[in-house]
PDB file with SEQRES, HELIX, SHEET and CRYST1 records, atoms N, CA, C and O in Angstrom:
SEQRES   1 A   79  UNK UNK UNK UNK UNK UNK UNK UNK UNK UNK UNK UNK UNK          
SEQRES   2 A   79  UNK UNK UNK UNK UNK UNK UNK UNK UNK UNK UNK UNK UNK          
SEQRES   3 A   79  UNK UNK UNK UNK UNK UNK UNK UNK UNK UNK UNK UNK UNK          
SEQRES   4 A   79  UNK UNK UNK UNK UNK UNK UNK UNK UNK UNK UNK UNK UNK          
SEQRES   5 A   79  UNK UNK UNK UNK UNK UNK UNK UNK UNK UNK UNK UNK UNK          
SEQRES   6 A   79  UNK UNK UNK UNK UNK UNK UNK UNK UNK UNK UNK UNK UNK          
SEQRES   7 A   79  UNK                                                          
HELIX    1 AA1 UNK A    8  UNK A   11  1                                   4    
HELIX    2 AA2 UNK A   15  UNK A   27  1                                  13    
HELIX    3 AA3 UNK A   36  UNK A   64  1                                  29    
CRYST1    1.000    1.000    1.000  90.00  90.00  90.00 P 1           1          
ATOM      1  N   UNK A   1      77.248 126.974 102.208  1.00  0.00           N  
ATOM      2  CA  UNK A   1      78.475 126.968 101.432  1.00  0.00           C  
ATOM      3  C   UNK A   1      79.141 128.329 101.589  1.00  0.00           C  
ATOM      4  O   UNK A   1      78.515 129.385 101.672  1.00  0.00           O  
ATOM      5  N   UNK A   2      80.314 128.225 101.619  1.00  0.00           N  
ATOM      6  CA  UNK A   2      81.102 129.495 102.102  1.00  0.00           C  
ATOM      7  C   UNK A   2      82.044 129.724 100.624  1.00  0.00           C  
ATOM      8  O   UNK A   2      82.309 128.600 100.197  1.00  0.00           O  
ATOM      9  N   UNK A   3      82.514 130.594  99.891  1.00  0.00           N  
ATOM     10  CA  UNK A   3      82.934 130.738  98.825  1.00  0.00           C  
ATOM     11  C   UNK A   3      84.689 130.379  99.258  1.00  0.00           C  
ATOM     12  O   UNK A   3      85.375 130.322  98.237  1.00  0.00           O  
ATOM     13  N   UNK A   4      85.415 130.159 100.443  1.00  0.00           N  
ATOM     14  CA  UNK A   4      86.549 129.783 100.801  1.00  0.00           C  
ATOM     15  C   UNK A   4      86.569 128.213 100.767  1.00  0.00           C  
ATOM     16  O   UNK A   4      87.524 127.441 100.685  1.00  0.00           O  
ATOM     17  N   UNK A   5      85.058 127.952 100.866  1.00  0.00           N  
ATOM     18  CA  UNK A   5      85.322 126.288 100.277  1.00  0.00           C  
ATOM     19  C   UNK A   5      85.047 125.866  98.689  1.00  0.00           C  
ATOM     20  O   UNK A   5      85.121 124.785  98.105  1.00  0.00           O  
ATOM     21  N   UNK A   6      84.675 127.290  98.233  1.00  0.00           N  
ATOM     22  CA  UNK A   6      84.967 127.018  96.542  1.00  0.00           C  
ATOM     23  C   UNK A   6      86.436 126.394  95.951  1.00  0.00           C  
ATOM     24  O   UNK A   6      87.496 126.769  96.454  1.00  0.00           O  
ATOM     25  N   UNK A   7      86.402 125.366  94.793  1.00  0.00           N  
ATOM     26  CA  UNK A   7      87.747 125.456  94.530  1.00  0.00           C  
ATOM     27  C   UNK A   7      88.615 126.550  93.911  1.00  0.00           C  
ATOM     28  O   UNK A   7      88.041 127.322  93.142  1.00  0.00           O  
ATOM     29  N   UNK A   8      90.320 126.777  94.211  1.00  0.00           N  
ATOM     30  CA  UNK A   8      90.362 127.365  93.473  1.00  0.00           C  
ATOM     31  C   UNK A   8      90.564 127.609  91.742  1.00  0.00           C  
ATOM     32  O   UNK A   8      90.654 128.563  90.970  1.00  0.00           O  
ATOM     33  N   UNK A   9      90.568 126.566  91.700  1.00  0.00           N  
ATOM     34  CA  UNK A   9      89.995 126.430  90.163  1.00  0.00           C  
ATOM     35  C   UNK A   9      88.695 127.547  89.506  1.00  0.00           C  
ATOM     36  O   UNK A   9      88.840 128.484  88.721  1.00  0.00           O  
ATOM     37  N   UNK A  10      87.475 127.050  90.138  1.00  0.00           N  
ATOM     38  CA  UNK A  10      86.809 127.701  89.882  1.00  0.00           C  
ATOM     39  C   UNK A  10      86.736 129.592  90.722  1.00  0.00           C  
ATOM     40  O   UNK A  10      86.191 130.564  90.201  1.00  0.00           O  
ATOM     41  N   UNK A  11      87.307 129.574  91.782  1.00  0.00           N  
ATOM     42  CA  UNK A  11      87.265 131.083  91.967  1.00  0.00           C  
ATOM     43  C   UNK A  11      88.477 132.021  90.721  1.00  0.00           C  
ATOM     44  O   UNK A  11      88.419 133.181  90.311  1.00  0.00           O  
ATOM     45  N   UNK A  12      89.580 130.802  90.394  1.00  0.00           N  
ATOM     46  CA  UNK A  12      90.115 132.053  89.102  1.00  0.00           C  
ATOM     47  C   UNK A  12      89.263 132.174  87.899  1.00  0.00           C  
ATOM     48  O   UNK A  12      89.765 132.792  86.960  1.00  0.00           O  
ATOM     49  N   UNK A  13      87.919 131.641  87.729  1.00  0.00           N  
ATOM     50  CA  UNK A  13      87.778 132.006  86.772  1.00  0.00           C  
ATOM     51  C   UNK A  13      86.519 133.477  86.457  1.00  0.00           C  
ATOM     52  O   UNK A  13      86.162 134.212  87.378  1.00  0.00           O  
ATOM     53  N   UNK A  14      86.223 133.574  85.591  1.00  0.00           N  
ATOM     54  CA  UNK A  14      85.895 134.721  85.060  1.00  0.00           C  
ATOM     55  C   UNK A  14      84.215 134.432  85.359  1.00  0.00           C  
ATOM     56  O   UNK A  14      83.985 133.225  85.425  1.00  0.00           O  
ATOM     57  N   UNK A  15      83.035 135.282  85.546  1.00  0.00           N  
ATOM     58  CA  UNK A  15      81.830 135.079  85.368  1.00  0.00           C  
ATOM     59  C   UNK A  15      81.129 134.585  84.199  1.00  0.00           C  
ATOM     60  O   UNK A  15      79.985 134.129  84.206  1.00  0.00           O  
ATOM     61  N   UNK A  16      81.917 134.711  83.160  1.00  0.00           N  
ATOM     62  CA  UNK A  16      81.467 134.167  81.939  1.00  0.00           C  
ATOM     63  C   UNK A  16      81.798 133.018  81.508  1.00  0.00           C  
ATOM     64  O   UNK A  16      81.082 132.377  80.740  1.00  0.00           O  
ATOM     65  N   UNK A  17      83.343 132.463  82.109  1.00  0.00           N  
ATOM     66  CA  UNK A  17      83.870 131.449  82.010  1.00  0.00           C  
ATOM     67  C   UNK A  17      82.744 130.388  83.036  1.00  0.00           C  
ATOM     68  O   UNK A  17      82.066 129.492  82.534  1.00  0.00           O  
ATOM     69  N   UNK A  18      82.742 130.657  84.217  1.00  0.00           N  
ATOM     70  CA  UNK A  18      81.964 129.909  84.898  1.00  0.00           C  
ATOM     71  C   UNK A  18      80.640 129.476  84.367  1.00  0.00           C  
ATOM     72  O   UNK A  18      80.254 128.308  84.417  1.00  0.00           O  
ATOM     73  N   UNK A  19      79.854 130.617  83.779  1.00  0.00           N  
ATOM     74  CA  UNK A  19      79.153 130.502  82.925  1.00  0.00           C  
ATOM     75  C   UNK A  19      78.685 129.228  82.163  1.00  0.00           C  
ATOM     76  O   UNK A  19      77.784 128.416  82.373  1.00  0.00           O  
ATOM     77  N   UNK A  20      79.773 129.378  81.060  1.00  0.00           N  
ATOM     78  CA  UNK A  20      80.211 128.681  80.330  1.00  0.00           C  
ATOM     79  C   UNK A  20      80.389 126.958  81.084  1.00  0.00           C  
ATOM     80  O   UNK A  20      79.852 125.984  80.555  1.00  0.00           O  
ATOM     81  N   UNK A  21      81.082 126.872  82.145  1.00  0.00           N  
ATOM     82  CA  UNK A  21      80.915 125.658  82.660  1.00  0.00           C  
ATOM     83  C   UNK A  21      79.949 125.076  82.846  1.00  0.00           C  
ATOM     84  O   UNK A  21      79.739 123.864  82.783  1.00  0.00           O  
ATOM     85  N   UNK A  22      79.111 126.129  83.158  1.00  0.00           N  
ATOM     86  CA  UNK A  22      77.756 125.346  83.925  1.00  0.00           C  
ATOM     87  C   UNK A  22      76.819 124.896  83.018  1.00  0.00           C  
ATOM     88  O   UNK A  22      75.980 124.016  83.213  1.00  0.00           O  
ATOM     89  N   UNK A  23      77.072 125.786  81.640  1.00  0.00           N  
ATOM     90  CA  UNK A  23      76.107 125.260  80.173  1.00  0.00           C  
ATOM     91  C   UNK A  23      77.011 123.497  79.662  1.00  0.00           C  
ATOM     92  O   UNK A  23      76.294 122.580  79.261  1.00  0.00           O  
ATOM     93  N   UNK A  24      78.457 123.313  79.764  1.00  0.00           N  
ATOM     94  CA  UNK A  24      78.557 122.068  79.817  1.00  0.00           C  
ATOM     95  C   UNK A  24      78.085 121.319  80.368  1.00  0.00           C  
ATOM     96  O   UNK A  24      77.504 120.354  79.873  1.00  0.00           O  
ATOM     97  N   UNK A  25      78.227 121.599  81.758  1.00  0.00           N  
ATOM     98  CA  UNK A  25      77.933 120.180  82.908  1.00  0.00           C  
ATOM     99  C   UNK A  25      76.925 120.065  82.599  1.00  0.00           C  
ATOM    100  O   UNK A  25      76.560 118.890  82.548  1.00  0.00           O  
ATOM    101  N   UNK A  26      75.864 121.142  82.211  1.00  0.00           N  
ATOM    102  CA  UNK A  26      74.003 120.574  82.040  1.00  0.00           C  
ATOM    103  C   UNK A  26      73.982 119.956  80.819  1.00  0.00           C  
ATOM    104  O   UNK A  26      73.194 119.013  80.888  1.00  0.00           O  
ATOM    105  N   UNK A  27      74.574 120.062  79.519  1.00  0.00           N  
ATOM    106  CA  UNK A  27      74.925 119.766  78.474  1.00  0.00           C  
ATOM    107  C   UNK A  27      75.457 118.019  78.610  1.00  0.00           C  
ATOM    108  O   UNK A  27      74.882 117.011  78.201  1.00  0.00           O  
ATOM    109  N   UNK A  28      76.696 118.153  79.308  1.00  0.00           N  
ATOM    110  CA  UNK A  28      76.753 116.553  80.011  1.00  0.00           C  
ATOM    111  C   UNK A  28      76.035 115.772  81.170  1.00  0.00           C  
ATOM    112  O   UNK A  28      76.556 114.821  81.754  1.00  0.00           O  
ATOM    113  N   UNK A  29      74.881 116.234  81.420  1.00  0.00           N  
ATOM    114  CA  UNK A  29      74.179 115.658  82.444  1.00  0.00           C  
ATOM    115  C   UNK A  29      72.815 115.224  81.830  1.00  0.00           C  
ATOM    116  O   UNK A  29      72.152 114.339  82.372  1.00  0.00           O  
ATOM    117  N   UNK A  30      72.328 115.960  80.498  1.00  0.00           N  
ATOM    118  CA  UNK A  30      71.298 115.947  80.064  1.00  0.00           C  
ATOM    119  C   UNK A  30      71.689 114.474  78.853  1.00  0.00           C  
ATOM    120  O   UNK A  30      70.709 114.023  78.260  1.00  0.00           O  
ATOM    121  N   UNK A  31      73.294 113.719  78.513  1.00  0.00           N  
ATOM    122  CA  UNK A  31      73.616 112.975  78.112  1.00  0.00           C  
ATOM    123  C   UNK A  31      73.207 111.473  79.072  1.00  0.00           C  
ATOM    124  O   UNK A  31      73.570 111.093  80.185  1.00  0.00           O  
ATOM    125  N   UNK A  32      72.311 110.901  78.057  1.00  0.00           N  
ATOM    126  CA  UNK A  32      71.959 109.591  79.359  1.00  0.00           C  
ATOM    127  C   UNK A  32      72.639 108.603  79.693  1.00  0.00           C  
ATOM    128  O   UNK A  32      72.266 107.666  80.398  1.00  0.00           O  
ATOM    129  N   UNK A  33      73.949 108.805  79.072  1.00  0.00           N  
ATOM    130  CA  UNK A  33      75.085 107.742  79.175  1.00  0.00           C  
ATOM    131  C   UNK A  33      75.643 108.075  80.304  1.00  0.00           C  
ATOM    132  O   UNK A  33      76.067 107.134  80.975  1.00  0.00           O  
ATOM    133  N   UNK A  34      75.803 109.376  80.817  1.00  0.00           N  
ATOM    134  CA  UNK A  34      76.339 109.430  82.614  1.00  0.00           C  
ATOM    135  C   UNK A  34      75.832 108.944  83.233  1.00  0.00           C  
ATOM    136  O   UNK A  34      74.609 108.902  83.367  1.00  0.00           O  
ATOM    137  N   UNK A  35      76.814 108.321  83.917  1.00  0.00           N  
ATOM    138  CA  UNK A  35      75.984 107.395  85.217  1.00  0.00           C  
ATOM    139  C   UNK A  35      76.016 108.121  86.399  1.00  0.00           C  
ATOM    140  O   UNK A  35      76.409 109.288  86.406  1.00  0.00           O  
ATOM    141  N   UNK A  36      75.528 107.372  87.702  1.00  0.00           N  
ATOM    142  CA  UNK A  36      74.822 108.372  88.524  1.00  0.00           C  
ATOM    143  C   UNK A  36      75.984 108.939  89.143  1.00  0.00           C  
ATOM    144  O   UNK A  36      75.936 110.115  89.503  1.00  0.00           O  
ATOM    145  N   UNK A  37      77.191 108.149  89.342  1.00  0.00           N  
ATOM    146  CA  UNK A  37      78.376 108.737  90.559  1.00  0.00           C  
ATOM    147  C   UNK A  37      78.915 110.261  89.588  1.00  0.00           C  
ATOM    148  O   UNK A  37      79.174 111.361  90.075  1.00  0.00           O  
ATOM    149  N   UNK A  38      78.954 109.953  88.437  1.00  0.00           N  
ATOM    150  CA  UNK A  38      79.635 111.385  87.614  1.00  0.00           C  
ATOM    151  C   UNK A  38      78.889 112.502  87.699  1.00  0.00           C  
ATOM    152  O   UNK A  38      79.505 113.535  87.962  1.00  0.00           O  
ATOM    153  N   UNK A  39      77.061 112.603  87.459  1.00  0.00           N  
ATOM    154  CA  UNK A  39      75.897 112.924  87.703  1.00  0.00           C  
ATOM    155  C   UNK A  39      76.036 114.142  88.671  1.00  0.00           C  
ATOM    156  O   UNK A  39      76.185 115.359  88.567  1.00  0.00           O  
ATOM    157  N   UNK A  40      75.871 112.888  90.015  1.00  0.00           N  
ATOM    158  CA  UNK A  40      76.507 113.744  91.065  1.00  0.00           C  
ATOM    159  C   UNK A  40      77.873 114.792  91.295  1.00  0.00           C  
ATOM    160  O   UNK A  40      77.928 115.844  91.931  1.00  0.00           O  
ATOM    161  N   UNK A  41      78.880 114.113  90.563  1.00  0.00           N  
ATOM    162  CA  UNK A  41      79.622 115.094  90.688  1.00  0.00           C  
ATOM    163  C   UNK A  41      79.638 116.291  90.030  1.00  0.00           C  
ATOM    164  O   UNK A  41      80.042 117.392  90.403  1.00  0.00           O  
ATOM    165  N   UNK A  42      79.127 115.919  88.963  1.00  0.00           N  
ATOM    166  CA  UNK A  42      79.170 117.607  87.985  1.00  0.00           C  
ATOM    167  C   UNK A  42      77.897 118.265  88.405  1.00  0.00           C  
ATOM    168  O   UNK A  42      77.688 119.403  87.985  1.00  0.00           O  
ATOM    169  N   UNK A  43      76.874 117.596  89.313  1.00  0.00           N  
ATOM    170  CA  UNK A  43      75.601 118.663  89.546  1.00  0.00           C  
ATOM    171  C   UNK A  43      76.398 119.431  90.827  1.00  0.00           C  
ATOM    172  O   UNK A  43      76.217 120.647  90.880  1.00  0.00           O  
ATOM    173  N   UNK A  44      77.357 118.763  91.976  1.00  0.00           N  
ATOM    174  CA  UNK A  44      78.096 119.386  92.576  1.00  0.00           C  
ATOM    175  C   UNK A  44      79.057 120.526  92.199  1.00  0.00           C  
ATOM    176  O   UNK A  44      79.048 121.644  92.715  1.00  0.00           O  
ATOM    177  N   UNK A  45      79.564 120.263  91.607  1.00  0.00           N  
ATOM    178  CA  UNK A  45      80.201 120.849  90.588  1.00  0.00           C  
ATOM    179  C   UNK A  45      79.467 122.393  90.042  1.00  0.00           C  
ATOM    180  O   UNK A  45      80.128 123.428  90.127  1.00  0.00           O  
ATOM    181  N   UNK A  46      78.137 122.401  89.520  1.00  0.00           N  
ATOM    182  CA  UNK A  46      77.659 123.155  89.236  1.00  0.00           C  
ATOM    183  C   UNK A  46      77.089 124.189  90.214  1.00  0.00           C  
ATOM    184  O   UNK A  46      77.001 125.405  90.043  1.00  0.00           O  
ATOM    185  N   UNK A  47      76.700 123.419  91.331  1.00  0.00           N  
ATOM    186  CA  UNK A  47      75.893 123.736  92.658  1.00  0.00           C  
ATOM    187  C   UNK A  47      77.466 125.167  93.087  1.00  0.00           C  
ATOM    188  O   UNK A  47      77.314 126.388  93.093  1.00  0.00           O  
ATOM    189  N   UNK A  48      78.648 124.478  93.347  1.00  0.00           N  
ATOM    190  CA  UNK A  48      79.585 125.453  93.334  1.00  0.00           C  
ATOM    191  C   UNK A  48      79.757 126.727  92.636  1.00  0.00           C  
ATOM    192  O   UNK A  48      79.928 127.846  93.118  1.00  0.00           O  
ATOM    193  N   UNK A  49      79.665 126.277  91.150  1.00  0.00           N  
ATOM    194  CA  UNK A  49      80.129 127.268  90.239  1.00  0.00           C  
ATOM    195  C   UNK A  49      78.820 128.277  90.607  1.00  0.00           C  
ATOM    196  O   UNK A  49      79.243 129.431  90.669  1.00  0.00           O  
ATOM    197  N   UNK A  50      77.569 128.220  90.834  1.00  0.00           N  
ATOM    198  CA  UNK A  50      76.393 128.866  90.704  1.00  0.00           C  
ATOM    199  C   UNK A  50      76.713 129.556  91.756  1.00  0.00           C  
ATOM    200  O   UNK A  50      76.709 130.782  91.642  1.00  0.00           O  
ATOM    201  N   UNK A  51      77.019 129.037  92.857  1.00  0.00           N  
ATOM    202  CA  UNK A  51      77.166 130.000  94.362  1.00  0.00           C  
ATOM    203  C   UNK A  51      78.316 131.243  94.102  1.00  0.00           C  
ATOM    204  O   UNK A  51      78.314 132.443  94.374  1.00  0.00           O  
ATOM    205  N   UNK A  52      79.481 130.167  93.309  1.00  0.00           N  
ATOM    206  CA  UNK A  52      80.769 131.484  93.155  1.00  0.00           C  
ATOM    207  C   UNK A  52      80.122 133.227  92.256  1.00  0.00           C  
ATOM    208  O   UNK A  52      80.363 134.411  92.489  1.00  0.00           O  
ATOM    209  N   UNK A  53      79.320 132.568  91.298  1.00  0.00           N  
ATOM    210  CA  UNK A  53      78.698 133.465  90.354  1.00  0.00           C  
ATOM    211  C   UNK A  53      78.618 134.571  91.047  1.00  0.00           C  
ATOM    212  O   UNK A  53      79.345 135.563  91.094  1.00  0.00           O  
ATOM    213  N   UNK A  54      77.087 134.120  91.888  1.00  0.00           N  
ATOM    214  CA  UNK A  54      75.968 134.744  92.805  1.00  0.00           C  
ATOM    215  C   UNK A  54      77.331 135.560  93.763  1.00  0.00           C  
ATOM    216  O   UNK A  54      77.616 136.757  93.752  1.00  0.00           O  
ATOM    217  N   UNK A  55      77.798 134.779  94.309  1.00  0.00           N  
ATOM    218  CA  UNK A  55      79.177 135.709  95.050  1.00  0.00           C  
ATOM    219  C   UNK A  55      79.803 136.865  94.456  1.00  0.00           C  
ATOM    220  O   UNK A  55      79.753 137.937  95.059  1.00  0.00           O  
ATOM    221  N   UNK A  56      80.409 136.768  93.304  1.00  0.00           N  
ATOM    222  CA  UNK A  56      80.879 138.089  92.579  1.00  0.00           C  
ATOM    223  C   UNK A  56      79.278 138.692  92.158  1.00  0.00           C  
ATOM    224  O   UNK A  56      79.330 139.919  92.237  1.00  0.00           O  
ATOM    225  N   UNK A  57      77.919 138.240  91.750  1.00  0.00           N  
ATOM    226  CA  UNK A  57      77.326 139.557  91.441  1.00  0.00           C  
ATOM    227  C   UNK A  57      76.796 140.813  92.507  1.00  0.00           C  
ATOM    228  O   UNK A  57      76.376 141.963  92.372  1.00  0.00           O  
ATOM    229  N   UNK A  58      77.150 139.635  93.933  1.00  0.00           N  
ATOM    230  CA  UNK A  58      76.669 140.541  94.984  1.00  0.00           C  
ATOM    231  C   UNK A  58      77.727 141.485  95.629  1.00  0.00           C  
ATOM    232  O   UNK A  58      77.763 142.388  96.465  1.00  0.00           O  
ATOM    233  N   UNK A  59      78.457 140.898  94.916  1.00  0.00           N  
ATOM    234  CA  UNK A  59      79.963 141.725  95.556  1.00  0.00           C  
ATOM    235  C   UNK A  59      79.651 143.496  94.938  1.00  0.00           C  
ATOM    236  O   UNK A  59      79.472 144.586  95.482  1.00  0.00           O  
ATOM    237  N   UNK A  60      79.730 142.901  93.293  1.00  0.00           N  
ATOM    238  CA  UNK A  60      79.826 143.715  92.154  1.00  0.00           C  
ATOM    239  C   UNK A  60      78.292 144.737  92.447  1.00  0.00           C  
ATOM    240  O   UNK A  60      78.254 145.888  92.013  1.00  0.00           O  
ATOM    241  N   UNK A  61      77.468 144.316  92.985  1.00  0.00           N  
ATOM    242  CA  UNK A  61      76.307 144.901  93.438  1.00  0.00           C  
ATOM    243  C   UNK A  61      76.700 146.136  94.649  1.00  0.00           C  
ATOM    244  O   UNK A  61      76.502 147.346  94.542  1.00  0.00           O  
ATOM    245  N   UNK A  62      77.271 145.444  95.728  1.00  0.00           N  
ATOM    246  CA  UNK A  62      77.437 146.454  96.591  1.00  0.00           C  
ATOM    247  C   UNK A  62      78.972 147.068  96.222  1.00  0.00           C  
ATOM    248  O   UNK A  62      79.397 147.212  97.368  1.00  0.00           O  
ATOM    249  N   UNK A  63      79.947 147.469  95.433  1.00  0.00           N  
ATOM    250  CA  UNK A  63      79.997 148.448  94.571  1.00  0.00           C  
ATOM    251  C   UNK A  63      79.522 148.925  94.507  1.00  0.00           C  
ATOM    252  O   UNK A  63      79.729 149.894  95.238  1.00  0.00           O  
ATOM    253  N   UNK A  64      78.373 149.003  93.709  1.00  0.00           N  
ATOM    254  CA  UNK A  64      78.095 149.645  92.288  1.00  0.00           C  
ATOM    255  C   UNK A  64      77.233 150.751  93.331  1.00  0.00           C  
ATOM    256  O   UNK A  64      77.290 151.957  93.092  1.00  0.00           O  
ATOM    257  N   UNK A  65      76.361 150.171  94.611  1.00  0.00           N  
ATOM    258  CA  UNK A  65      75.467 150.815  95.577  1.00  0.00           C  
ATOM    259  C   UNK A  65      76.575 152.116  96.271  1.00  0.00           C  
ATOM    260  O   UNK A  65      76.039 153.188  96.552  1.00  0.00           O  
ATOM    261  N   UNK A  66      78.260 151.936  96.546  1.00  0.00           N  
ATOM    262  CA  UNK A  66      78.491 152.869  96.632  1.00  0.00           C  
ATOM    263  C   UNK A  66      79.108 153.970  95.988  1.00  0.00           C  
ATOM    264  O   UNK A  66      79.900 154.804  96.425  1.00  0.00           O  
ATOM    265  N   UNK A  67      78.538 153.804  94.732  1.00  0.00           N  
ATOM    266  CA  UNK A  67      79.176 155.075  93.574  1.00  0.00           C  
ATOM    267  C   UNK A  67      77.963 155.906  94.048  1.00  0.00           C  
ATOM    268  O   UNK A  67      76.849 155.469  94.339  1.00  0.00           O  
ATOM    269  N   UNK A  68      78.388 157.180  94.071  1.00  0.00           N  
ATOM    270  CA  UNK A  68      77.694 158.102  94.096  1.00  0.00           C  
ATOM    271  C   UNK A  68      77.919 159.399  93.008  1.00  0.00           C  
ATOM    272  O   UNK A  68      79.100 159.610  92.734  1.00  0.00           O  
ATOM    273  N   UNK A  69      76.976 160.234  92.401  1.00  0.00           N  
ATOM    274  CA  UNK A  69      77.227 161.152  91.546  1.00  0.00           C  
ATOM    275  C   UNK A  69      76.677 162.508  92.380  1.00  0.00           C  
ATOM    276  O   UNK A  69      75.503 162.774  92.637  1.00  0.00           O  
ATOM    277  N   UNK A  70      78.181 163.482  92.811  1.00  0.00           N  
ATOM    278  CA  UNK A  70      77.454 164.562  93.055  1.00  0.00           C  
ATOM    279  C   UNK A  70      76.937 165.452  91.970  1.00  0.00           C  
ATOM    280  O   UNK A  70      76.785 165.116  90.796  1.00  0.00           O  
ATOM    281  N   UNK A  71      76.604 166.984  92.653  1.00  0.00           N  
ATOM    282  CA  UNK A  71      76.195 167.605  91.698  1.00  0.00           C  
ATOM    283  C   UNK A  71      76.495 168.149  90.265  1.00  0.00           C  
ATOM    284  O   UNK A  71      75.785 168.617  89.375  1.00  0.00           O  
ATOM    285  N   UNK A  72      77.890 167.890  90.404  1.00  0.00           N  
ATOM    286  CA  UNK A  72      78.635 168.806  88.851  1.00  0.00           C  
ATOM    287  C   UNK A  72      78.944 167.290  88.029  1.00  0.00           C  
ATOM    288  O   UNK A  72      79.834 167.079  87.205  1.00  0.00           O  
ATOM    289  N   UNK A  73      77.795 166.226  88.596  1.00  0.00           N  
ATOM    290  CA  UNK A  73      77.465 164.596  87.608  1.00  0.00           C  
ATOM    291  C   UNK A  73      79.132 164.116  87.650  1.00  0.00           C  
ATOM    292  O   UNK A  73      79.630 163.684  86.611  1.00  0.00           O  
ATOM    293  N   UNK A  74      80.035 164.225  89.024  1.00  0.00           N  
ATOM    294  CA  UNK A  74      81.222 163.304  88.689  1.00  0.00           C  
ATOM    295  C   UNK A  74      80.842 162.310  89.963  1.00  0.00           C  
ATOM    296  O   UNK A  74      80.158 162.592  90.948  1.00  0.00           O  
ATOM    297  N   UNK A  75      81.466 161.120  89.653  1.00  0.00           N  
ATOM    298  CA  UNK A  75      81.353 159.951  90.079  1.00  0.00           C  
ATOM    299  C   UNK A  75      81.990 160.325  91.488  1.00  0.00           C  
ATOM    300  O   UNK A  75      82.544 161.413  91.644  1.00  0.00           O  
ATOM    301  N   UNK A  76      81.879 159.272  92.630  1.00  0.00           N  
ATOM    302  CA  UNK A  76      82.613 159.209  93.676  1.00  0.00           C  
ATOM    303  C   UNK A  76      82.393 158.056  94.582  1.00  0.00           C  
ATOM    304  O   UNK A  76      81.191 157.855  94.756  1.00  0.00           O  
ATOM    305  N   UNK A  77      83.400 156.990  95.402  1.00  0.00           N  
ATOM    306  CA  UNK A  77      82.961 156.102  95.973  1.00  0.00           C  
ATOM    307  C   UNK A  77      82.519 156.490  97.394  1.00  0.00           C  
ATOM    308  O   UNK A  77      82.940 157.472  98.005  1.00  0.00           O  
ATOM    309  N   UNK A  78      81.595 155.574  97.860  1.00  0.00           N  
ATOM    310  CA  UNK A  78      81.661 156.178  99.338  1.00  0.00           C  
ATOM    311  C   UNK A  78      82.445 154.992 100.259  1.00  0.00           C  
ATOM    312  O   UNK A  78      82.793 153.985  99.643  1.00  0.00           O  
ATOM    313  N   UNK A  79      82.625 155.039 101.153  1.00  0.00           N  
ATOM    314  CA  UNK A  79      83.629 153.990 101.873  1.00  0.00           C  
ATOM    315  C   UNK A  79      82.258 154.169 103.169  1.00  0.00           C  
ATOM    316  O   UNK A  79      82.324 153.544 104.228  1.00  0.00           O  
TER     317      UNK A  79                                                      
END                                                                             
């Protein structure tokens, strides 16, 4: 899965918002009245939102790897 085949629905949203989606869909999946075609779609559904997550924390990760603090403790990025 490539995050350009995420929708964009879900890439505007927020990490917490997505979040938040994914505690529904399990919330509506764990309901035994869904049947299997909806099932599938919201575990798809989720399978997305989980990858977009993982996408911004690794992003937000390699950031964070190039802050550097020199000696007089001020911040600086490295490129």
């Amino acid at each position: 899965m490539k995050l350009k085949n995420i929708p964009a629905d879900i890439r505007a949203k927020s990490i917490k918002e997505a979040q938040n989606e994914i505690k529904e869909l399990i919330a509506n999946l764990e309901n035994n009245e869904t049947n299997l075609e909806d099932s599938m779609e919201k575990y798809n559904r989720m399978l997305q939102l989980n990858y977009y997550i993982h996408e911004k924390f690794k992003k937000k990760a390699n950031e964070i790897k190039k802050v550097k603090i020199n000696k007089s403790g001020k911040f600086s990025i490295e490129d």
